[in-house]
N, C-alpha and C positions, 0 to 999 in steps of 0.2 A: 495702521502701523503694525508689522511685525513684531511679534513678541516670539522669543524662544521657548520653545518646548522644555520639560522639564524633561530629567533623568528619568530610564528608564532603570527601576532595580535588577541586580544581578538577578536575582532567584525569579523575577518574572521572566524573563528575555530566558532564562533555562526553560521554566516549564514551558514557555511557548514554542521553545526550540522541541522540546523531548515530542510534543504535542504533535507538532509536523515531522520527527524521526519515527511515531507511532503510526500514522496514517500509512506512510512509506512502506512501513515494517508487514500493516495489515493485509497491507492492497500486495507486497509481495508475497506473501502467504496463501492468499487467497487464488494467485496466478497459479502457483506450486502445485496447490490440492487441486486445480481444476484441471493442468496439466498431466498431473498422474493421473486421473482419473480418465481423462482421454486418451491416454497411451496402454492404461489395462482394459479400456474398454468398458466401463463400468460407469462411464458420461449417463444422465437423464438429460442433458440437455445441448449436447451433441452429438450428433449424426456422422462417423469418419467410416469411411468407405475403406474396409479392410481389402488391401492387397496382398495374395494368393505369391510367398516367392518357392 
């Protein structure tokens, strides 16, 4: 038989929110630095084929 779940606390369901707005936050930080760093050309770990205008 089905039983219902208990309440979930406000202050949990925040940190687990804040939790998954931080991964968010890193993973787009991480895009940022690795984007400049291919566009000054200062990449170790890409390879971009400078075009000559």
């Amino acid at each position: 038989m089905a039983v219902p779940k208990k309440r979930t606390s406000i202050s949990k369901k925040r940190i687990r929110k804040n939790i998954w707005k931080k991964k968010g936050y890193l993973a787009a930080v991480k895009a940022f630095s690795l984007a400049k760093s291919v566009s000054t050309g200062n990449s170790k770990s890409f390879f971009v084929r400078q075009t000559n205008k």
